[in-house]
N, C-alpha and C positions, 0 to 999 in steps of 0.2 A: 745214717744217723738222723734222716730227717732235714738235712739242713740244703740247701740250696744257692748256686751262684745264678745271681741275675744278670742277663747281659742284653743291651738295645741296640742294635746298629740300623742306620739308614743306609740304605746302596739305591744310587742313583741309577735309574736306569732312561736309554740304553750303555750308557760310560762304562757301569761298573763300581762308580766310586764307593767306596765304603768309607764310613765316618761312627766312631761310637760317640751314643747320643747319651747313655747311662749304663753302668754298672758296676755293681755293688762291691764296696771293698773287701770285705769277709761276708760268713758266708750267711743266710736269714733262713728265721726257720719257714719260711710263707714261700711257696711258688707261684710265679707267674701263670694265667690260668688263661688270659685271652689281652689281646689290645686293638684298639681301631683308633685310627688317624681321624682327625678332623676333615669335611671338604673342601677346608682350603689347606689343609696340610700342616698349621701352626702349629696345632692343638694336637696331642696323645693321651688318652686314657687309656691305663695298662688297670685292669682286672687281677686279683690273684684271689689262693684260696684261702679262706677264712681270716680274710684280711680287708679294707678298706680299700679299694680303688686310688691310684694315685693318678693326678694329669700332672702333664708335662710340656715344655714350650722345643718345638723340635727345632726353631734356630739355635737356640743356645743350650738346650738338654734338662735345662734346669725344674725345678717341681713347683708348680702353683697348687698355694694351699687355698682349699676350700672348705669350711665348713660343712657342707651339703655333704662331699664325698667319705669327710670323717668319723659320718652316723651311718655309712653303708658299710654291711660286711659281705664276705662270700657271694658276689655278685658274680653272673653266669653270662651276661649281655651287656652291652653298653650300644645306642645308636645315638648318633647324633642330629639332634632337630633344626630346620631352617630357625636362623631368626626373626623374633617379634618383631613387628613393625613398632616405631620406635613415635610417630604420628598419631594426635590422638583422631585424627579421623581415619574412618575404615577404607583398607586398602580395594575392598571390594566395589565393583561397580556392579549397578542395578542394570538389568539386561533393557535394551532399548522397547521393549513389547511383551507385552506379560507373554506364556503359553495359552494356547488355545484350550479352551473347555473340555473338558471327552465327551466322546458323542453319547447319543441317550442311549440307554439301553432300546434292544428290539421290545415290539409290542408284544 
């Protein structure tokens, strides 16, 4: 009929432990389509089809709402970016010696 159960579990590895993290008490018409973890493990963005992306806090399971994610639909990818430096001077440092010149061309 079109309709779908969603279901999230974390399993701790090497242990085994299983813990569900979310899912849905009846059934939705939108399925799950892809998710990636954040790389400290906090954060979950679960992707589904022709539906908005939802993130999630993986300690407690619960859904942080975003504005940003509730003007996306049918999203195929999600990757997650380092954070902005948060200083307004640049994190970049100037190399100690410029490069050397290229040689001339032959005569």
């Amino acid at each position: 009929d079109g309709r779908h159960r969603n279901h999230l579990r974390s399993i701790e590895l090497p242990g085994g432990a299983v813990r569900d993290l979310w899912r849905t008490r009846a059934s939705e018409p939108r399925a799950m389509r892809a998710m990636r973890a954040s790389p400290s493990g906090r954060r979950l963005i679960v992707l589904y089809k022709d539906a908005p992306p939802r993130l999630y806090d993986l300690q407690t399971g619960a859904p942080i709402v975003s504005p940003l994610l509730s003007a996306l639909s049918n999203c195929t990818l999600a990757e997650w970016l380092p954070p902005f430096a948060t200083s307004t001077q640049s994190t970049l440092q100037p190399s100690a010696s410029p490069p050397p010149p290229p040689p001339p061309p032959p005569p």
